[in-house]
Structures are given as C-alpha cells and as structure tokens.
Residue frames relative to the residue before (quaternion, step in Angstrom):
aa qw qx qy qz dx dy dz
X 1.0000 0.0000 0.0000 0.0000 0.00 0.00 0.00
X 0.6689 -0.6352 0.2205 0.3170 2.95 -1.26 0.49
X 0.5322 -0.6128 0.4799 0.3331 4.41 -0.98 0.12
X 0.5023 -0.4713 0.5385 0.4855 3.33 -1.34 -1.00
X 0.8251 -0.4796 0.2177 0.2042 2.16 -1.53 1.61
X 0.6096 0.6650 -0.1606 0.4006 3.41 0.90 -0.91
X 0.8880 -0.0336 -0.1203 0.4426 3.07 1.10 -0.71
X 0.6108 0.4259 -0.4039 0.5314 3.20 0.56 2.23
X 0.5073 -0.8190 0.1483 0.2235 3.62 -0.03 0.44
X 0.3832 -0.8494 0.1904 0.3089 3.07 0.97 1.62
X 0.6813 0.6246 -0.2610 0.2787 2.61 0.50 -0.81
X 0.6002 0.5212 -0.1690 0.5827 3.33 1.13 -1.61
X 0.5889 0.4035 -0.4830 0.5070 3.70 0.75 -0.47
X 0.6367 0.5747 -0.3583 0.3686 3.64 -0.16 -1.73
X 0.9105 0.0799 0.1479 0.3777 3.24 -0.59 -1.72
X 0.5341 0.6138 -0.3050 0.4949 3.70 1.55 0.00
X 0.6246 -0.3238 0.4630 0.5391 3.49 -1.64 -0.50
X 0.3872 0.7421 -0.3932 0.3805 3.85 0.20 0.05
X 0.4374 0.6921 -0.5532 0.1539 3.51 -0.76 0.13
X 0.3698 -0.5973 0.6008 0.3816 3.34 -1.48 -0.48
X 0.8849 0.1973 -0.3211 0.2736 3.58 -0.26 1.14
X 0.0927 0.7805 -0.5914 0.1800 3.38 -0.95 1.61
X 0.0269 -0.7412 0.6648 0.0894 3.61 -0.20 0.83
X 0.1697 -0.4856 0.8575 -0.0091 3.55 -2.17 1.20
X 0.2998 -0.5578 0.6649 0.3960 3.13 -1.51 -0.44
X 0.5169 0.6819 -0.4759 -0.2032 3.00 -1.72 -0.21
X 0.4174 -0.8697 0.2600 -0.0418 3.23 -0.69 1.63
X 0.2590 0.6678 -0.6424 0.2724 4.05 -0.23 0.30
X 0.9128 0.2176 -0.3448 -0.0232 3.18 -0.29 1.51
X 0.7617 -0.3099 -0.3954 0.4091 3.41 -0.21 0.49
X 0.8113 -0.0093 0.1623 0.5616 3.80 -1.82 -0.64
X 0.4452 -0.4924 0.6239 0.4124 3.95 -1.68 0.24
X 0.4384 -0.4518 0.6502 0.4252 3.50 -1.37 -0.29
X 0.9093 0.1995 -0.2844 0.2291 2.52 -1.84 0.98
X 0.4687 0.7273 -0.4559 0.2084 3.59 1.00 0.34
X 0.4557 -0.5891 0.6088 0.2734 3.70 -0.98 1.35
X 0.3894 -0.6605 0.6395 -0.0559 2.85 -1.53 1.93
X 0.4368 -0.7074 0.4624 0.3082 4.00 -0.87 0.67
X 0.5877 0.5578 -0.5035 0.2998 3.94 0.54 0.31
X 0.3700 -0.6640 0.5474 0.3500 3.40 1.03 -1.28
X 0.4343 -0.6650 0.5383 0.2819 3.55 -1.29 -0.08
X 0.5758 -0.6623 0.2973 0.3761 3.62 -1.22 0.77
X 0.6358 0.4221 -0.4375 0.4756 3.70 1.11 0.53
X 0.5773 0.4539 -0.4959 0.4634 3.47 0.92 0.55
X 0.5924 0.5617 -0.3112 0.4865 3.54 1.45 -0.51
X 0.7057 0.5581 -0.1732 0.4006 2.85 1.04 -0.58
X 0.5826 0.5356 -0.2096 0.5743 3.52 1.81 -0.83
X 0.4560 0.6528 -0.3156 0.5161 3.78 1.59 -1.12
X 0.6685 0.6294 -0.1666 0.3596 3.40 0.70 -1.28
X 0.6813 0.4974 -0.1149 0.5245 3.25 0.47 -2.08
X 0.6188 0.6400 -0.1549 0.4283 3.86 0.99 -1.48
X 0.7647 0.3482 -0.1300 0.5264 3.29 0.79 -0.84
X 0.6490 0.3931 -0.4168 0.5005 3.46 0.84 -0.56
X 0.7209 0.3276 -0.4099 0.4527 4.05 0.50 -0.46
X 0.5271 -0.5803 0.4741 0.4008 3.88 1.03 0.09
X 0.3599 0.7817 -0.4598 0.2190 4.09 0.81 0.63
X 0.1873 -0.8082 0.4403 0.3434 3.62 0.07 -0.41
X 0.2479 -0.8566 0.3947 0.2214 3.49 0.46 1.12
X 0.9221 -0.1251 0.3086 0.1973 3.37 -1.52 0.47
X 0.2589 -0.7373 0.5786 0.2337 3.47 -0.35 0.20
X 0.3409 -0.7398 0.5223 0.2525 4.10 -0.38 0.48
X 0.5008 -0.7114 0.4721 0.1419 3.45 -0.71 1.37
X 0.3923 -0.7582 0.4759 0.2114 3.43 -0.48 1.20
X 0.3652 -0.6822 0.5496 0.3151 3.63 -0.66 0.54
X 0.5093 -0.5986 0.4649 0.4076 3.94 -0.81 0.80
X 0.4952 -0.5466 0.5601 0.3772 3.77 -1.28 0.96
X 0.9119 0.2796 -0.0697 0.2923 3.70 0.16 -1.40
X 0.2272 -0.6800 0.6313 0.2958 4.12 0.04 0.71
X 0.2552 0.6924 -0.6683 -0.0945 3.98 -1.04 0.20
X 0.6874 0.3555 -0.4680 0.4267 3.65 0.55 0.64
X 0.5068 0.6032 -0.4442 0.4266 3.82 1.16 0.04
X 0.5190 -0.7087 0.4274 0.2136 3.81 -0.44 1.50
X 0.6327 0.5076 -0.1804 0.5563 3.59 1.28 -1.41
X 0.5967 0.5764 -0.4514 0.3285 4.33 0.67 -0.43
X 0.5878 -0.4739 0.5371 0.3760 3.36 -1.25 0.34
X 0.7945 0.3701 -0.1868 0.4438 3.58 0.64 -1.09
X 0.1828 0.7801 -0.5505 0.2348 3.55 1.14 0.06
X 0.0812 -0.8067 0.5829 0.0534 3.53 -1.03 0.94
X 0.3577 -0.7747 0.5189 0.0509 3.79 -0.67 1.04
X 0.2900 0.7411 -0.5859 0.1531 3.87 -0.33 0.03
X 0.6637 -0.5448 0.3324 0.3901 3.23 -1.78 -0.13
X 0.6639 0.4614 -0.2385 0.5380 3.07 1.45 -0.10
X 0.7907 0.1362 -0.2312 0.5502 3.90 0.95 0.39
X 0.4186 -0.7692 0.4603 -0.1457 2.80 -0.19 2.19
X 0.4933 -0.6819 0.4560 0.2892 3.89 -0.29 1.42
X 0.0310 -0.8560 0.5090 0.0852 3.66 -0.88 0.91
X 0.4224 -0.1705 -0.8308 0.3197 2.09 -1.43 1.87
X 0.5046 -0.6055 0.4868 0.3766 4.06 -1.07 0.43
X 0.6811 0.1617 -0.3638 0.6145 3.91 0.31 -0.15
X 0.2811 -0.6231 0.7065 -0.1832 3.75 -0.16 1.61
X 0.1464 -0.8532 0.4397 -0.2394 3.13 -2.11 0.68
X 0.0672 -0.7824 0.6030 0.1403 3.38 1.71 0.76
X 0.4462 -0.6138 0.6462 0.0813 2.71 -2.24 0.70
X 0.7336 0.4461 0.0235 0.5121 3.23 1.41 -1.21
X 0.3713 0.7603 -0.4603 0.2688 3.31 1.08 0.65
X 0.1785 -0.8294 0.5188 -0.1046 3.39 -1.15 1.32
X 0.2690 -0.7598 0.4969 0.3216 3.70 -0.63 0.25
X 0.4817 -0.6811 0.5244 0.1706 3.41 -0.64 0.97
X 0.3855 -0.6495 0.5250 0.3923 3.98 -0.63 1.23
X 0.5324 0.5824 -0.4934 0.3659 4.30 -0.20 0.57
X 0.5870 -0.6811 0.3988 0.1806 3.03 -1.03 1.51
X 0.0287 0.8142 -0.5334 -0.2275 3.53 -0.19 0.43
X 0.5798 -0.5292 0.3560 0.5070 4.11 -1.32 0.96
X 0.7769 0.2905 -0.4202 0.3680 4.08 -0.32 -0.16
X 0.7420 -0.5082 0.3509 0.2609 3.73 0.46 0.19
X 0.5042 0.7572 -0.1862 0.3712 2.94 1.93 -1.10
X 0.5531 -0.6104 0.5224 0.2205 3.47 -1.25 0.36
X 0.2394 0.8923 -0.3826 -0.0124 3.60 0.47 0.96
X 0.4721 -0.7084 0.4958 0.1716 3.78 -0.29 1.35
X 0.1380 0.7269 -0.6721 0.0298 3.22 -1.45 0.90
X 0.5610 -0.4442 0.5307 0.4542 4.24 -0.87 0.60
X 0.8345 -0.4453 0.2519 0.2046 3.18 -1.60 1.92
X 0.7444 0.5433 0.0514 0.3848 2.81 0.42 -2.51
X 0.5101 0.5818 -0.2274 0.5912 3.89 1.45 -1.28
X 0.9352 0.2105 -0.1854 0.2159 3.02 -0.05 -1.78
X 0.3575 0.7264 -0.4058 0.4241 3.27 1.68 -0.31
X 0.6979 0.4515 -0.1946 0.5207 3.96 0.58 -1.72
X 0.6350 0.5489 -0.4019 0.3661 3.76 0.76 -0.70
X 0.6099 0.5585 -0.3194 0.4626 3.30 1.14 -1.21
X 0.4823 0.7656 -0.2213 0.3637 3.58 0.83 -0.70
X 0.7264 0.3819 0.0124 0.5712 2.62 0.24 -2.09
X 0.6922 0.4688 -0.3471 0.4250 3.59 0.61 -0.40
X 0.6843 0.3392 -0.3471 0.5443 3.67 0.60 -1.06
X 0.4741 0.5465 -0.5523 0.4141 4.17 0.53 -0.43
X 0.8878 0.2027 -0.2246 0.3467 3.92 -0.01 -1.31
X 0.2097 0.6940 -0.4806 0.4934 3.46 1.78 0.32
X 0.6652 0.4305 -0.1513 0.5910 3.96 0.10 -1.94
X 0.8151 0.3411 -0.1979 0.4244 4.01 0.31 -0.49
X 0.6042 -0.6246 0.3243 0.3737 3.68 1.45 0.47
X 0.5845 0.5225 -0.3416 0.5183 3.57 1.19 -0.65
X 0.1179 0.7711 -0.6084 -0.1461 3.97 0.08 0.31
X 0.2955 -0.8727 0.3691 0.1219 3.95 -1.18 -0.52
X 0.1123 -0.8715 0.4216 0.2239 3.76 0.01 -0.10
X 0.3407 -0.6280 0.5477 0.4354 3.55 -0.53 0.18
X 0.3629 -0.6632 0.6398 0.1381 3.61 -1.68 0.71
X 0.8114 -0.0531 0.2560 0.5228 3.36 1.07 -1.25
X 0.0924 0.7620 -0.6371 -0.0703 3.70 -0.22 0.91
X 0.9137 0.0013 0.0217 0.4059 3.63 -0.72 -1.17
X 0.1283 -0.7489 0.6376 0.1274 3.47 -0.74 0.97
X 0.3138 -0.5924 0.6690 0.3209 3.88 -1.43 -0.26
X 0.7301 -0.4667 0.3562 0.3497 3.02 -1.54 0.68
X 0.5925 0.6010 -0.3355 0.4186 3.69 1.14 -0.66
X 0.5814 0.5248 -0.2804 0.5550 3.68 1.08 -1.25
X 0.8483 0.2798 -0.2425 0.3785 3.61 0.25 -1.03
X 0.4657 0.4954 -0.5741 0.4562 3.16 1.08 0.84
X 0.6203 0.5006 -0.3413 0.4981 3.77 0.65 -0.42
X 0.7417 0.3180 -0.4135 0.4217 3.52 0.43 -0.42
X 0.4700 0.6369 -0.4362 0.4281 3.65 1.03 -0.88
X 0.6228 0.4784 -0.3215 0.5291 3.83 0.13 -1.90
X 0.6114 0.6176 -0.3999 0.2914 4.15 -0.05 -1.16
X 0.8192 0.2236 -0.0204 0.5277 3.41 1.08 -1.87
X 0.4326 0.6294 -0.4295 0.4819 3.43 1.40 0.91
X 0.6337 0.5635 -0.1130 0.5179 3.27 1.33 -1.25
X 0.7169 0.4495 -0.1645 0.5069 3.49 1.12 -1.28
X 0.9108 0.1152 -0.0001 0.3965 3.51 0.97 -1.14
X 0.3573 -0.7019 0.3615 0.4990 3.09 2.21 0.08
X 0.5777 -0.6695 0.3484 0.3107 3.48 -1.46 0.77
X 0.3811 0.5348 -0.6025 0.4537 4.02 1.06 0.15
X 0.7508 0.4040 -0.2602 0.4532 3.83 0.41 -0.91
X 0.5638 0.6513 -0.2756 0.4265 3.34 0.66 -0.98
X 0.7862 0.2591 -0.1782 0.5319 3.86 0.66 -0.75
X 0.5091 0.3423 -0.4918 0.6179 3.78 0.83 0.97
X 0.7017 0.4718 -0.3747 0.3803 3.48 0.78 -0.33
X 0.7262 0.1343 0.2322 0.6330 3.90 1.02 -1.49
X 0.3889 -0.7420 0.5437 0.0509 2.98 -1.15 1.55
X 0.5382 -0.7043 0.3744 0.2723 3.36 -0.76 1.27
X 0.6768 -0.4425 0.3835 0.4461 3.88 -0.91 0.33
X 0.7866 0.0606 -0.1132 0.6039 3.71 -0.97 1.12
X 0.6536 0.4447 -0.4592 0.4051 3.73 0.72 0.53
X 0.5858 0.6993 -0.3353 0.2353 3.50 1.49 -0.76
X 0.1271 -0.7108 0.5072 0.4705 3.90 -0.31 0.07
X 0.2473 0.6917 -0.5776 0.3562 4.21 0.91 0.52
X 0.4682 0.6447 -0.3689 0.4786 3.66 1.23 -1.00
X 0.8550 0.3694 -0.2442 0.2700 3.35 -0.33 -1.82
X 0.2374 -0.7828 0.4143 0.3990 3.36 1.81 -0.60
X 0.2215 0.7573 -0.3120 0.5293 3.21 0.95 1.43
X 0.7300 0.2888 -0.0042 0.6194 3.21 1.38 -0.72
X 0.1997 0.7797 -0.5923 0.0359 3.41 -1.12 1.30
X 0.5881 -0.6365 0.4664 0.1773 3.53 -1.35 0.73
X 0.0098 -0.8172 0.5753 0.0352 3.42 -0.21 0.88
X 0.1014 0.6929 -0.7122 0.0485 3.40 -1.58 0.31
X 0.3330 -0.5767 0.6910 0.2810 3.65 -1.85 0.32
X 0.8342 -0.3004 0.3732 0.2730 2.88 -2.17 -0.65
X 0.7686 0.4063 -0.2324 0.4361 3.47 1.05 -0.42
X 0.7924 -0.4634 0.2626 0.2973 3.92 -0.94 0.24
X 0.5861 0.5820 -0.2722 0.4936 3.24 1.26 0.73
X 0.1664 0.7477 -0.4621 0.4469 3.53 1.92 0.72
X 0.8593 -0.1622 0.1174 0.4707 3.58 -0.97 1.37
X 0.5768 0.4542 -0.4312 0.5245 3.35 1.06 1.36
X 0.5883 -0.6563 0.3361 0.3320 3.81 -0.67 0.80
X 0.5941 0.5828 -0.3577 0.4236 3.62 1.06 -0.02
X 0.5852 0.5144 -0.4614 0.4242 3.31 1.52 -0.47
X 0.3672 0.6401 -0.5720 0.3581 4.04 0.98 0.85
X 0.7208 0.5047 -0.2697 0.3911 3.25 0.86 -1.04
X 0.5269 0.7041 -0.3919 0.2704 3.60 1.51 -0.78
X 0.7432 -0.2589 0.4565 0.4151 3.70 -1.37 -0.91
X 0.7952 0.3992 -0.0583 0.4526 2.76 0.29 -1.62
X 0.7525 0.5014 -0.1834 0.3855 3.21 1.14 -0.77
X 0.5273 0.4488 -0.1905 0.6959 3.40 1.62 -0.70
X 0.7079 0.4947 -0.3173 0.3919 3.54 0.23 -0.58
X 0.7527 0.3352 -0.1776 0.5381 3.84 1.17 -0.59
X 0.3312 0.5292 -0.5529 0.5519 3.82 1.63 -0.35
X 0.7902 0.2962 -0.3412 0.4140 4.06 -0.47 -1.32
X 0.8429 0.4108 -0.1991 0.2848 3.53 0.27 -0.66
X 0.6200 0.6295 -0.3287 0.3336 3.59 0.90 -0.90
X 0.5320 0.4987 -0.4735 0.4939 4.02 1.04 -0.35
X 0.5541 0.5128 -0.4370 0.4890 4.00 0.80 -0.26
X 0.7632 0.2566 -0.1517 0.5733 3.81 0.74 -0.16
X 0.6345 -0.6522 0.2533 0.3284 3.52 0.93 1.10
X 0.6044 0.5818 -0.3935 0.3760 3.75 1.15 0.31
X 0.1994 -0.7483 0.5844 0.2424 3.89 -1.25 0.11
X 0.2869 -0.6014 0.5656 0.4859 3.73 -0.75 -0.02
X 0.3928 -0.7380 0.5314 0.1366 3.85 -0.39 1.00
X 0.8072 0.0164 -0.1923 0.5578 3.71 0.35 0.39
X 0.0367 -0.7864 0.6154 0.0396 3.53 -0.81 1.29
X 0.6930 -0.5276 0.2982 0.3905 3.66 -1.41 0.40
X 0.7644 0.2216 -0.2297 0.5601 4.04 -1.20 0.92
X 0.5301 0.5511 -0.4989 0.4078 3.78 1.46 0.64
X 0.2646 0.8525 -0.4325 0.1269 3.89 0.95 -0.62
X 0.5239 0.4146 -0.2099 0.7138 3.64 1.36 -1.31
X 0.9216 0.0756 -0.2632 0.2750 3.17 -0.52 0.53
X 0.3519 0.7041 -0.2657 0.5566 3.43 1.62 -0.06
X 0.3469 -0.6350 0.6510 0.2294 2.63 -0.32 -1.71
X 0.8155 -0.0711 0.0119 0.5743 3.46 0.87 -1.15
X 0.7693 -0.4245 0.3484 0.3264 3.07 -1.81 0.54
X 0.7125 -0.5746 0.1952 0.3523 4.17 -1.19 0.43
X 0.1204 0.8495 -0.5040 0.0993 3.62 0.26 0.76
X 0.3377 -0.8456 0.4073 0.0702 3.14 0.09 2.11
X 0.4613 0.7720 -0.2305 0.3716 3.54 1.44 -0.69
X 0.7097 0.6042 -0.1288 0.3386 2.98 0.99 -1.53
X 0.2107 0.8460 -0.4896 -0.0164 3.57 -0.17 0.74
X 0.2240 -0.6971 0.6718 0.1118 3.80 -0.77 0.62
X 0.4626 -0.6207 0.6176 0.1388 3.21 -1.87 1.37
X 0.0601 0.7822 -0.6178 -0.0533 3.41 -0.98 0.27
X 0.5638 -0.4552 0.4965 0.4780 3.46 0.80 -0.53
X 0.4047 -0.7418 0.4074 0.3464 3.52 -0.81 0.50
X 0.4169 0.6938 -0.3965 0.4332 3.58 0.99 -0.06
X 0.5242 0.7570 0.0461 0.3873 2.89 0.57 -1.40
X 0.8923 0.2001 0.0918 0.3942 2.96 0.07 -1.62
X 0.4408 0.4975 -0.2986 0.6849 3.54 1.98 -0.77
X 0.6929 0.4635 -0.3323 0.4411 3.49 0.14 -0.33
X 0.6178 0.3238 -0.4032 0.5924 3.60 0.57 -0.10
X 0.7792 0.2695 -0.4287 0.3693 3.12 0.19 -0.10
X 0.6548 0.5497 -0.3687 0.3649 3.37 0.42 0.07
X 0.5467 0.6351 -0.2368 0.4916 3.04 1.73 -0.44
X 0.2519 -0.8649 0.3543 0.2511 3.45 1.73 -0.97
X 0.3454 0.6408 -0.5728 0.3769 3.46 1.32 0.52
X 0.4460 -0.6510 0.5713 0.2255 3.82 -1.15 0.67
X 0.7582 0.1949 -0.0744 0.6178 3.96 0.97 -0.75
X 0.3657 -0.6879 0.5329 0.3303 3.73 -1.39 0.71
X 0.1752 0.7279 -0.5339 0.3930 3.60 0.75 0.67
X 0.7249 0.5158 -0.0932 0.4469 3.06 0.67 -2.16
X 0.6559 0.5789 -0.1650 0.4555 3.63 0.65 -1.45
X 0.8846 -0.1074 -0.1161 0.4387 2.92 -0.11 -0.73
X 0.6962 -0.6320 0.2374 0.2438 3.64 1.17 1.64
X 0.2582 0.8607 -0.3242 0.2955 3.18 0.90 1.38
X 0.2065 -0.7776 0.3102 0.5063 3.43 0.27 -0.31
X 0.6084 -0.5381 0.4097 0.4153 3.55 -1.20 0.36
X 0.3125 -0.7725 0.5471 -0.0790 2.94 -1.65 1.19
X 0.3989 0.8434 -0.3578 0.0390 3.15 0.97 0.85
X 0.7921 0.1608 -0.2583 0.5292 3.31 1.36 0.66
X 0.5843 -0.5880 0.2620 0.4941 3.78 -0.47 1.41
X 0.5642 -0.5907 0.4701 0.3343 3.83 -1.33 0.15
C-alpha cells in the first residue's frame, strides 16, 4: 500500500499508471488454515466406537473450514474496504525481519512464515537478474494512521482512499504484505511492471507463496488502482492456486463480494 506522499510520485500514483492495487499470484508457502486431516480425534474414535457397539449410525464429523478469512492471525485473512481487521489496531505476534535490504535502511518486520518465503523469493530473482528491495513491510495501526492522515491532507480523502488504506483496513497490518522496488525510478510507481524485478516476480512470486494483490481493470472490486509492488503472503498452496484458478483479485477466489468503496 501506499506511503507518504513524500515519498512517491503523487501524482503518477493518483492520476498515472500508479495506483495501489494489482493482484498476480504467487505462492511457496505454508498449508491453508484449517484443513481437516484423515485420522480424526480420539473422541471421535472414540464415539465410532461407543456407535458400533449399540448398532447406532453415528453422525457425520463436521469438516473443519479449509480457509480462516475473518481470523486477523490466518494466513488467509482477507482485508478490504469492507472487512475491517478485528480487533482494528491488530498485532502479529511473529514478526521478523527478513535478511533483504530494505531502500530506507530501516528495520522492516514481516510474519515468520512471509518472511522466511520472502528471503527466497528474493535470492531466486537475485540468481535471475531481477534483484529487489523492500519499500515497506508491516505497519501498526498507529503508523497507518499517520500515513493515511498524510494523503488526506495532501490529496483530500475522495483521493486519499485509492491512494492509502484506512487504519485497521491495511493488509501492511497483518504483516502479510510487502512493498517491493529496485534501484531505479519506478519505486511505488506503475512502470515498475515493466521493470526486472517487477516482471520477473508478477510470473514468479505465487511459486514462493506471494500474490501481487491488486492488478490493472480490478479497482471495482479491489478497491484500488494497479500497484505492481504490492505483494500479499498466502502460503504457497494457496497462492499457485489463485493463479491457476485465473481470478485477477482474492475477492474473486475465494467468492467475496467486491469492495470497491469503504461502507
């Protein structure tokens, strides 16, 4: 999502090839939450049991949902303008700094599981010519009140919410979400599609459990404008699956309704 204003070129975001929202897939990491396992537990084995000796026919055994998308702490946790992180100033537990240089010097945090695959994904398009920096991984609800207020002030809020996700709306929260960029003048600008680094992780990054989370002509359902940068963790399962599935937004995927402007 998107910084302060300050650093990135409003314009080119706002009214340019720029935006905040493009979803690719790409995926390398771990299991969904919640997936029903084929042994059972020792009180269902145990009921099986009890069932058979009086000659009942027991119950069917309630599948556990495959996907968590309203649990703040899931891999699959979905964010939009219309489903707001609960509690809203949320809190990974498991935040880590990924071994990848990030462009301000800064210390930038990212969920275990994320940052482990990020590092990956980095040394893979490193070896493939396409190297990267992180711009921005996890923010707290505090930060993204300051950056939100930044591009309210700068661009008023009709602009401001294609530009920057509102406190407890961001998926930067879930630490799930990082900002990529290279070395050259396309950082959190829509041309960095056209880059190395940028082309090179749209095709590749669902092999290492990430999506680009807001592709171009998604906005009506998204939410925001293309913002090749943008990547979301899912697990790599997960994440090969959207793509293969060919849905352009996880709205679509996992059958949500579009969200393209807060309630």
């Amino acid at each position: 999502m998107a910084l302060e204003p300050n650093r990135r070129n409003v314009l080119g975001l706002v009214f340019g090839t720029a935006g905040l929202a493009a979803l690719t897939a790409c995926s390398n990491g771990p299991t969904p939450d919640g997936p029903t396992t084929d042994g059972g537990s020792a009180a269902e084995t145990g009921s099986s049991a009890a069932a058979a000796a009086t000659g009942e026919v027991p119950a069917p055994a309630q599948s556990a949902p495959r996907w968590n998308l309203d649990d703040p702490a899931s891999l699959t946790v979905i964010v939009n303008k219309h489903r707001p992180l609960n509690p809203m100033a949320f809190e990974p537990g498991d935040l880590v700094s990924p071994s990848i240089a990030s462009s301000s010097g800064r210390t930038e945090l990212l969920r275990a599981p994320a940052a482990e695959d990020l590092n990956r994904l980095a040394g893979a398009a490193k070896v493939a010519g396409a190297p990267f920096l992180i711009l921005s991984a996890f923010r707290s609800y505090d930060t993204q009140v300051g950056t939100y207020n930044s591009w309210v002030s700068s661009l008023g809020r009709a602009q401001a919410d294609i530009a920057s996700a509102r406190p407890g709306f961001s998926e930067h929260q879930t630490g799930l979400a990082v900002d990529i960029g290279d070395s050259g003048n396309c950082n959190l600008r829509g041309c960095f599609a056209e880059q190395p680094a940028g082309q090179w992780v749209k095709d590749n990054c669902h092999r290492f459990g990430f999506v680009v989370r807001y592709q171009p002509g998604m906005q009506q359902i998204s939410g925001y404008q293309p913002e090749p940068w943008h990547l979301r963790y899912l697990g790599i399962e997960v994440a090969s699956d959207v793509v293969s599935s060919g849905k352009k937004t996880l709205e679509e995927y996992f059958g949500l309704a579009a969200a393209p402007d807060y309630l």
